[in-house]
Structure formats: C-alpha cells, structure tokens
C-alpha positions as a Markdown table, in Angstrom:
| # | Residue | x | y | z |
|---|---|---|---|---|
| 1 | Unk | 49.6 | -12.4 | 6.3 |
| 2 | Unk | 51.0 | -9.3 | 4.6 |
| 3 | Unk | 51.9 | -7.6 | 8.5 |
| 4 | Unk | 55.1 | -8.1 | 10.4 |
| 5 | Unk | 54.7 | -11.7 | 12.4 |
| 6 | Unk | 54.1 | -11.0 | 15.7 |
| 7 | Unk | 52.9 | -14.4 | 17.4 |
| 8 | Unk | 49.5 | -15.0 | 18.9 |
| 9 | Unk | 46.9 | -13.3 | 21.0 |
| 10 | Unk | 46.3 | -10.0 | 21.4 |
| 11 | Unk | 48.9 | -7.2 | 22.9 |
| 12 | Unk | 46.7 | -6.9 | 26.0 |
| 13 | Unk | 47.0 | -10.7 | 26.6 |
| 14 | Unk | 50.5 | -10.9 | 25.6 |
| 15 | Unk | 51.5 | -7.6 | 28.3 |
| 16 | Unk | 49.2 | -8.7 | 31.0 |
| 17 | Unk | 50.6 | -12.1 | 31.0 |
| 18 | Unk | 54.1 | -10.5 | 30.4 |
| 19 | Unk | 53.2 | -8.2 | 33.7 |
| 20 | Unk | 52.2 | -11.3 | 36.0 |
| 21 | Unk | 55.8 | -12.6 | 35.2 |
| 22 | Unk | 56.6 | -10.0 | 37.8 |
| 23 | Unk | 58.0 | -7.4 | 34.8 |
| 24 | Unk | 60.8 | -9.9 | 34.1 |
| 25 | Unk | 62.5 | -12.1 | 36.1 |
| 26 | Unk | 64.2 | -9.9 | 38.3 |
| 27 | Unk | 68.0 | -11.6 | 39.0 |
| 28 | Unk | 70.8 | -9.5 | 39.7 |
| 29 | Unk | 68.6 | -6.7 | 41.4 |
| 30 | Unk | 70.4 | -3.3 | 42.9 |
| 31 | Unk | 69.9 | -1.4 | 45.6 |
| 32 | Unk | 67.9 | 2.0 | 45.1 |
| 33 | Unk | 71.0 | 4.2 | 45.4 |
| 34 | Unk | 72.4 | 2.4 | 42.6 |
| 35 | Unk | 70.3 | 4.0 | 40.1 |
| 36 | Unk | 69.0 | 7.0 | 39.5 |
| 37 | Unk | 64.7 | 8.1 | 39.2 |
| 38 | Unk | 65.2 | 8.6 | 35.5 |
| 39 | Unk | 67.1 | 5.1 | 35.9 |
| 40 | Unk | 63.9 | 3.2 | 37.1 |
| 41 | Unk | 61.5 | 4.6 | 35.3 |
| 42 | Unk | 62.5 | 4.0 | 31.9 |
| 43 | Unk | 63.6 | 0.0 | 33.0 |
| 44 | Unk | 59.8 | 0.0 | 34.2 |
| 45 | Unk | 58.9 | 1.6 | 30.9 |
| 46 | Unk | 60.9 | -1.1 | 28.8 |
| 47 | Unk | 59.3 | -3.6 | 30.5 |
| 48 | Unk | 56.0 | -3.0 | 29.4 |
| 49 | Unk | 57.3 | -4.0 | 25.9 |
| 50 | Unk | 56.9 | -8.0 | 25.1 |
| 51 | Unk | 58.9 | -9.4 | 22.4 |
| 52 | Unk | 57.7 | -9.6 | 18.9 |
| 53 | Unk | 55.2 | -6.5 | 19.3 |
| 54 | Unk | 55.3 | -3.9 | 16.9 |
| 55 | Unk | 56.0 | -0.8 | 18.4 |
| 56 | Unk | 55.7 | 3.0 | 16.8 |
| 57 | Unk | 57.9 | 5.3 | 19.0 |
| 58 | Unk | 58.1 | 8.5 | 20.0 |
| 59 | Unk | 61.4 | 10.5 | 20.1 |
| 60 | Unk | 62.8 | 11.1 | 23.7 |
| 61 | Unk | 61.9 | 9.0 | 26.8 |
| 62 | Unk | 60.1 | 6.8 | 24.9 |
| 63 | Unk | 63.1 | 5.7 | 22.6 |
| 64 | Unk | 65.4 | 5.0 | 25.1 |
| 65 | Unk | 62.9 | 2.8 | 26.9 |
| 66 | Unk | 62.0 | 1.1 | 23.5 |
| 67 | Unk | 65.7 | 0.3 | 22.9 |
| 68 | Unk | 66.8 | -0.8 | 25.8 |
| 69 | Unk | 63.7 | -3.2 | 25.9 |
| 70 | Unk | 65.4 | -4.4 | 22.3 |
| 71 | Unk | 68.8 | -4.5 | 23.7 |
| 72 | Unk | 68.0 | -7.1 | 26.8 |
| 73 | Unk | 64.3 | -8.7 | 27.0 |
| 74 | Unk | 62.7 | -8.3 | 23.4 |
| 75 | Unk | 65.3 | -8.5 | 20.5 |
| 76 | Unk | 62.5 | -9.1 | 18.5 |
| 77 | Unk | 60.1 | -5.8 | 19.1 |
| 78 | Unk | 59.9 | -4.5 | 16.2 |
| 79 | Unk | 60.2 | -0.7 | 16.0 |
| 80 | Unk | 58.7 | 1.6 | 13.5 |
| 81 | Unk | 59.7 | 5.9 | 12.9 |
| 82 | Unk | 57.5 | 8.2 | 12.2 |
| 83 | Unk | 60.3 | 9.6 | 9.6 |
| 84 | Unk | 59.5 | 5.9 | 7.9 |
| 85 | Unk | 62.0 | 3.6 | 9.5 |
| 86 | Unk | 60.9 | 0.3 | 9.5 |
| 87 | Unk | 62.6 | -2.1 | 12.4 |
| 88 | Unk | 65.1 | 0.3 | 13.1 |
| 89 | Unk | 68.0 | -1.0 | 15.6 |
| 90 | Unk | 69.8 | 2.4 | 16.4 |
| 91 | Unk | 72.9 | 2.1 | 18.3 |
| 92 | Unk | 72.5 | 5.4 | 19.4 |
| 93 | Unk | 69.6 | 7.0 | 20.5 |
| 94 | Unk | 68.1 | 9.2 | 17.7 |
| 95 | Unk | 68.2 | 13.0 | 18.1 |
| 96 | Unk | 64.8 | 12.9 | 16.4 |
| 97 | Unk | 63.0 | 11.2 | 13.5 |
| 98 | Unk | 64.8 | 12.4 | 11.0 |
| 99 | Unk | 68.5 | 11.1 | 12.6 |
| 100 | Unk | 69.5 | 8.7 | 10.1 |
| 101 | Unk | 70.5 | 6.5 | 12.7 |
| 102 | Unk | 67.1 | 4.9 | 12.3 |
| 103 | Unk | 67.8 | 4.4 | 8.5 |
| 104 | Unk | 71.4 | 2.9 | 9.0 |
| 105 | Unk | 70.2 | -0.4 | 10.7 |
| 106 | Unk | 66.8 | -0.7 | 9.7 |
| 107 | Unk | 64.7 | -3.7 | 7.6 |
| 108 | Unk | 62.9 | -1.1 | 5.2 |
| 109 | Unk | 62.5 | 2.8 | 4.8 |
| 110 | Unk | 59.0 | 3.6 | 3.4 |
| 111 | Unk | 57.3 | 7.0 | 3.0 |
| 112 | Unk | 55.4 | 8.5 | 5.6 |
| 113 | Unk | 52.4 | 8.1 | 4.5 |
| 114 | Unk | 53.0 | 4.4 | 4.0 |
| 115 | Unk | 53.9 | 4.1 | 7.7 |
| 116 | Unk | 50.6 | 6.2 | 8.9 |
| 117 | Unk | 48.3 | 4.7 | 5.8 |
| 118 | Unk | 49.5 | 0.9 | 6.0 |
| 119 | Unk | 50.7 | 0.4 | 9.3 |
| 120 | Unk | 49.4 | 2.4 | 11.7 |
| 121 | Unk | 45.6 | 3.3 | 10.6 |
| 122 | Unk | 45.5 | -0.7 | 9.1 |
| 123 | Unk | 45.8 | -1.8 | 12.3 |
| 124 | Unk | 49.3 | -3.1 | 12.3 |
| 125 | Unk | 50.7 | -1.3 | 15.4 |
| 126 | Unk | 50.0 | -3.2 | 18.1 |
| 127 | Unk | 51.6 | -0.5 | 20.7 |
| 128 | Unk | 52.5 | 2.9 | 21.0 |
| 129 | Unk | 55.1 | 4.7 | 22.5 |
| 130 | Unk | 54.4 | 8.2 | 23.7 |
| 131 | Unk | 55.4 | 11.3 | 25.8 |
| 132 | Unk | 53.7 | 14.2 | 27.2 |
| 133 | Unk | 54.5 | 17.3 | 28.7 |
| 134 | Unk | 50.7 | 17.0 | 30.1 |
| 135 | Unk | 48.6 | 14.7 | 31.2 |
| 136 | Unk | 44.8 | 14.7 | 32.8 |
| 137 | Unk | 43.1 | 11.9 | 34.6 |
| 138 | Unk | 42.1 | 10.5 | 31.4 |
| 139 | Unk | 45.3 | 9.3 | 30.0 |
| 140 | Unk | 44.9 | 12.7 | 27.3 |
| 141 | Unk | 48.2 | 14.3 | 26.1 |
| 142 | Unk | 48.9 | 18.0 | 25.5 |
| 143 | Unk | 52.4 | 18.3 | 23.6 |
| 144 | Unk | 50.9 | 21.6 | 22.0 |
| 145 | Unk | 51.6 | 24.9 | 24.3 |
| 146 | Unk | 51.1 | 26.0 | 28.0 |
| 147 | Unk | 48.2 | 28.3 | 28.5 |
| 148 | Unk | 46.2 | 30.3 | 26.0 |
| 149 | Unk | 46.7 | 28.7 | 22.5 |
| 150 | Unk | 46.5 | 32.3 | 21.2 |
| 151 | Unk | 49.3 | 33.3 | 23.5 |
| 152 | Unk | 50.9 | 30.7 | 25.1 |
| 153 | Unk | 53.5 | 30.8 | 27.7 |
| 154 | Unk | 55.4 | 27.7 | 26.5 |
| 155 | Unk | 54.9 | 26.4 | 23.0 |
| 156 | Unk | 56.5 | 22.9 | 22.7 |
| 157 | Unk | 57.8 | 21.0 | 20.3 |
| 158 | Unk | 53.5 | 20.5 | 18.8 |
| 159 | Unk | 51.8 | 17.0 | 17.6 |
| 160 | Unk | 54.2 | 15.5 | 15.4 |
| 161 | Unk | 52.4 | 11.7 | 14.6 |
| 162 | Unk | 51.3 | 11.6 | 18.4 |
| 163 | Unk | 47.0 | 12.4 | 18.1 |
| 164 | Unk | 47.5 | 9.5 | 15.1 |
| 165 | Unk | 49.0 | 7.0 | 17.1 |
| 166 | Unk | 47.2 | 7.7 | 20.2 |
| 167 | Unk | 44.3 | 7.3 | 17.9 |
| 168 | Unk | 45.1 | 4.2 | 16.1 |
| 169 | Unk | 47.7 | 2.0 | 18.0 |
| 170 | Unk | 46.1 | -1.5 | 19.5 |
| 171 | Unk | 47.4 | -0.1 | 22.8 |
| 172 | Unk | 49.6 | 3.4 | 24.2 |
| 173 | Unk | 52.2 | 3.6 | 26.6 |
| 174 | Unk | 52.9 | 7.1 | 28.1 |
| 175 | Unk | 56.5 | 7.8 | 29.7 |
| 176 | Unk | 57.0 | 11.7 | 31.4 |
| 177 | Unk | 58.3 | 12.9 | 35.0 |
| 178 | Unk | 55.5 | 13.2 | 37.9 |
| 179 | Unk | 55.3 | 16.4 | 38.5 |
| 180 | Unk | 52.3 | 18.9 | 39.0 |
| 181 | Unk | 53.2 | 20.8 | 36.3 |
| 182 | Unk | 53.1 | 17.7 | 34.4 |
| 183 | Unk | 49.5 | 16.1 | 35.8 |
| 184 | Unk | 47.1 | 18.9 | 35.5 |
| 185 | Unk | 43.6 | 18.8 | 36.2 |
| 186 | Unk | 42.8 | 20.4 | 33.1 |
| 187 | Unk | 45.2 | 20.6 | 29.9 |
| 188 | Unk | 45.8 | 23.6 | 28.3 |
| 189 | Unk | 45.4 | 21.9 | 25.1 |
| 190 | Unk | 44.4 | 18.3 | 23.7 |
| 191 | Unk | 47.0 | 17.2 | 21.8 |
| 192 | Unk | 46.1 | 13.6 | 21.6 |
| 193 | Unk | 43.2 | 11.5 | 23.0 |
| 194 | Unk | 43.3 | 9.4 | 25.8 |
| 195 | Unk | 39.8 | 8.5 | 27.2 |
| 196 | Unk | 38.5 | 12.1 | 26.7 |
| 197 | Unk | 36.0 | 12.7 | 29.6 |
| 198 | Unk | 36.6 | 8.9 | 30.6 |
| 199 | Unk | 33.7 | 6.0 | 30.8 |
| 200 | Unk | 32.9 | 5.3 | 27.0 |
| 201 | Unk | 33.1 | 8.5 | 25.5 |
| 202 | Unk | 36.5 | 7.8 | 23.5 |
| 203 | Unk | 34.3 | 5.3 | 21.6 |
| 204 | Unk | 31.9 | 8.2 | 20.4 |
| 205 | Unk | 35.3 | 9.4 | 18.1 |
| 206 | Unk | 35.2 | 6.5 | 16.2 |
| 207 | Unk | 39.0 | 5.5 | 17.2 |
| 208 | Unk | 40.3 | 1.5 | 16.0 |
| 209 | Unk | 42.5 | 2.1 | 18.4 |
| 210 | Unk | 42.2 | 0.9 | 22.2 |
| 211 | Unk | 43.7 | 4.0 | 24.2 |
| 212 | Unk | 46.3 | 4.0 | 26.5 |
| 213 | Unk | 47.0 | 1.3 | 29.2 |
| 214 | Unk | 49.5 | 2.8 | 31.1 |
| 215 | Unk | 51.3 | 5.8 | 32.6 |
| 216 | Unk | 55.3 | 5.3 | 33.8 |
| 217 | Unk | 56.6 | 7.7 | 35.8 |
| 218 | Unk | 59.6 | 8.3 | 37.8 |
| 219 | Unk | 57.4 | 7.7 | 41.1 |
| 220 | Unk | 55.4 | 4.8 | 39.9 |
| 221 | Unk | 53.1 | 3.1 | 37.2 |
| 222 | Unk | 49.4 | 4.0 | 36.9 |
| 223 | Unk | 46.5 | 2.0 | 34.7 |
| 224 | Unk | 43.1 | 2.9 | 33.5 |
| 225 | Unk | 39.9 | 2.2 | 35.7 |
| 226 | Unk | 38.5 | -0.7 | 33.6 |
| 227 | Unk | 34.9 | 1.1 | 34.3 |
| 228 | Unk | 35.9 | 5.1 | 34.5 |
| 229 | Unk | 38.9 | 5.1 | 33.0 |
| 230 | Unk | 40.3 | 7.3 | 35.4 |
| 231 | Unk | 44.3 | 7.0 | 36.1 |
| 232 | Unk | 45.1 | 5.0 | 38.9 |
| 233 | Unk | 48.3 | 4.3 | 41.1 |
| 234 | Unk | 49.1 | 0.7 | 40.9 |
| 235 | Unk | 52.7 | 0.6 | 41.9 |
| 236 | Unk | 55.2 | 2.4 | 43.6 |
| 237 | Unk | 59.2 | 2.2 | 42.7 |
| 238 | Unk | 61.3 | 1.3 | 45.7 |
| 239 | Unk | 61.4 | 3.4 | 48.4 |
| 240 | Unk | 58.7 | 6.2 | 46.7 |
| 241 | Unk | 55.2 | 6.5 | 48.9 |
| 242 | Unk | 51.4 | 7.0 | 48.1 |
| 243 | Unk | 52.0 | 10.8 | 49.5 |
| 244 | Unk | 54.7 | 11.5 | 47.1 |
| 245 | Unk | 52.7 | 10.7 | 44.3 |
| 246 | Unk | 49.7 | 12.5 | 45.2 |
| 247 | Unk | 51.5 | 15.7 | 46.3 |
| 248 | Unk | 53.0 | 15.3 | 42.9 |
| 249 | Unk | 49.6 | 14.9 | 40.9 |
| 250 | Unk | 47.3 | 18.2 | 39.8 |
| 251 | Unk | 44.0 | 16.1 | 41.1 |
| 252 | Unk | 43.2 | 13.9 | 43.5 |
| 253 | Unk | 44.8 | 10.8 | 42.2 |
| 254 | Unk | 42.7 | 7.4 | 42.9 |
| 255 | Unk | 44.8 | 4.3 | 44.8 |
| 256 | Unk | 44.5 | 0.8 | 43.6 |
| 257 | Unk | 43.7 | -1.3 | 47.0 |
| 258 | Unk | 47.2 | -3.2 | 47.6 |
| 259 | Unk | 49.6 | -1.2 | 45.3 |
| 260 | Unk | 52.5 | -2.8 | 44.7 |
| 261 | Unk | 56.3 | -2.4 | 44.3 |
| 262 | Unk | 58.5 | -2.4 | 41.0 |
| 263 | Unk | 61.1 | -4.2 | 40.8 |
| 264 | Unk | 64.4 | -2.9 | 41.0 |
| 265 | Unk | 66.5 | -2.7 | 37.8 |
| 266 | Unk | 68.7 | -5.6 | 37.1 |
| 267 | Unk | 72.1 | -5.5 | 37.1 |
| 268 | Unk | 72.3 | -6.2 | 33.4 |
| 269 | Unk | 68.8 | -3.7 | 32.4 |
| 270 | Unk | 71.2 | -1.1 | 34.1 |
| 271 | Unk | 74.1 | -1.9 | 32.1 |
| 272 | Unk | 72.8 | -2.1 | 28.8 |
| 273 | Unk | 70.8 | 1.5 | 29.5 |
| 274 | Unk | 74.2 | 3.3 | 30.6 |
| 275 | Unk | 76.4 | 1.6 | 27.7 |
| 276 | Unk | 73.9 | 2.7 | 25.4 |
| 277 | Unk | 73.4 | 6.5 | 26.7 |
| 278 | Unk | 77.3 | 6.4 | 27.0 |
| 279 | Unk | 77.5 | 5.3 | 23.6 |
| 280 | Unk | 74.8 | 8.1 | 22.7 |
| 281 | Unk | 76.9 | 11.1 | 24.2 |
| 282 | Unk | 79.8 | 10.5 | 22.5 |
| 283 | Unk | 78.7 | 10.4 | 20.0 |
| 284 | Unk | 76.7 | 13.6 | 19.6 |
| 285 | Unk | 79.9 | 15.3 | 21.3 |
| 286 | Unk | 78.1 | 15.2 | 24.5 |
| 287 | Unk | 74.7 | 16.2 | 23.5 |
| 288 | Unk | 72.2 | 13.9 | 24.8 |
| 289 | Unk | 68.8 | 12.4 | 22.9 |
C-alpha cells in the first residue's frame, strides 16, 4: 500500500465504534467548575479522533484538539499541514502553517501540492479538521467575509486549504463557539461545502469526499440527519440545556429524541491540554495559537 497504515475499516466505522466506547473511558472525571467551556469543548473535539487515522488540520481550535488527541488517546493519528508537514508532533501549538514547529518533529516535509495532489484528492485523508467563523444547517463553512462580498464588514482570514478538504477528506469535523453570530441561517459566503441545500444535493458536485459528520461546540455536539442532513443536537456538555443551545442557534435547531450528556474531561485530558497551552505561551512570549 503506498498510504500511511491506518488499520481496518472505514473512519465512520472506526469513530462510531470509538463514540459507543462512551468517548473514552472516562476515569478521573472533574467537576464542571473545574474546567472551563473552551476546556470541554476541545476534549469533546479530541475525542472524535481514533488512533491511527490520518488527520489534515486546520490552524486554531482545531490544532489544539488534534494534539491533545495525540498527546493522550491516539499517539498514533497521524497529522498532516497544509504548509506540507507530514506527521507533525508539535510541542507547541503552531501559530499557523507555516510555524516551523510542524517541520521540527515531523516524518516528511513534501510540497503542497504533493499534500493536496497525493494525499488529500487520492483519498488518503481519512478526516478533516476544520473551523468556521459560520456555519448553516447544512454543516457549510464561510471563513470568507461578513456581509456583502463586495463590501464586507469583516473580512477573515479567507479559504486557505479548507473548500479542498471539506471537499475531499473521508470525513470533516467542525470545531467553533455557539453563538448566533456563528450559526446563521444563511451565510454570507460559501467558503466550503457541507451538504449544500442538504438531502443528496452535495453528491450533484461530484465530491470523493463524504462531508462533515459533526459539529463541536462549547454547548454541545451536533450530527447530520442521515436523511436531510440537517444539523442536529445530540448531546449536551454538563450542566448546558436544550434552550441554551437553541437561543444560541440562527434557525430553529432540530433535537435528537434522548440527547445525551458528554462526559466530563478527565483529569489527565485536562492536564495534558493546560501543559501543552502553558507550554504554547511561553513560548510565543505570551501570545497564544
């Protein structure tokens, strides 16, 4: 096989199963004002990473989550850059793709095109790791501007590799803050595809890849409709309630029947995150990633 080993099955077998585990097994647990919101929601986010998968990653949130994942429950994820970093193992958290954090520790530096040509349009990404600063019903992703393209009030930081890996990766996990601001019933722009107008209409693009399978937030987690593809609450994080998160949603977000709870970080998840952000501070001088 001429891609990274990555054991059996497919990723959606290999994260469901890893999901009925109960999202690790949860010793050690805190109480919830041990930790903070941003806390919870990147241990929930890390844990939505099974050992072994290859995993392109997105600077920011989804870094962090992707490292701590590395640092406790899968040493063996293996994480690709879009700079070209192959199985980086930062022990910082990088600033952005370029840091050459990701080059000190990693198996291989390639070109970019070589990382977007051979590993992620081949197929070879099984998951990937995204943020947003928007996000619709449909799991799409606007990292563009806020309001009129032509004369935005915001413009953000743009695409980056985000509409190829939304586009190509076996599966996409999205990390942001639940906010209103940040769940909009319509985007301002369409960065990257989620399920477009939801049902099957993703299909009609032509993507290899199989769209995003979940949301993490700092109120909860939320999944795709297997038949609509609509966004819908699954799971709470201790102590947050259904009426939080709809206040905090744009439109009027769908309930699984029986949502359930997260489970609290573990002592040790907890540990390893603050070690590693403490590690990250000082050495950007106090700047954080």
């Amino acid at each position: 096989m001429e891609q990274h080993a990555i054991g059996v099955g497919t990723v959606t077998d290999r994260l469901s199963s890893y999901r009925q585990r109960g999202s690790i097994a949860l010793t050690g647990t805190v109480e919830r004002d041990s930790y903070t919101t941003d806390e919870m929601m990147t241990v929930a986010a890390s844990r939505e990473l099974r050992d072994g998968v290859v995993c392109f990653v997105g600077i920011g949130l989804p870094s962090e989550a992707a490292n701590l994942a590395r640092a406790t429950h899968a040493p063996d994820c293996f994480l690709v850059y879009e700079s070209g970093t192959l199985g980086a193992k930062p022990d910082v958290l990088p600033l952005s793709i370029g840091d050459g954090v990701l080059a000190e520790h990693a198996d291989s530096v390639v070109s970019v095109p070589e990382v977007f040509n051979y590993w992620l349009q081949a197929g070879r990404v099984d998951v990937g790791f995204l943020g947003a600063a928007q996000i619709d019903r449909f799991g799409n992703i606007n990292t563009t501007v806020i309001g009129p393209y032509d004369d935005p009030k915001v413009r953000l930081p743009g695409a980056g590799g985000a509409p190829e890996i939304a586009a190509s990766a076996k599966e996409v996990i999205v990390m942001l803050r639940h906010s209103p601001r940040a769940f909009v019933e319509e985007l301002s722009f369409v960065t990257s595809v989620g399920y477009r107008h939801g049902g099957d209409s993703r299909k009609e693009l032509g993507y290899s890849g199989n769209g995003p399978s979940v949301i993490i937030t700092d109120l909860g987690v939320l999944r795709p409709d297997p038949e609509t593809k609509e966004f819908t609450l699954t799971a709470l994080h201790p102590g947050r309630t259904v009426d939080e998160a709809s206040e905090a949603t744009g439109w009027d977000l769908k309930v699984s029947d029986g949502v359930e709870t997260t489970g609290a970080p573990t002592d040790e998840e907890l540990r390893v995150l603050r070690e590693l952000r403490e590690r990250t501070e000082r050495a950007r001088g106090g700047q954080r990633a």
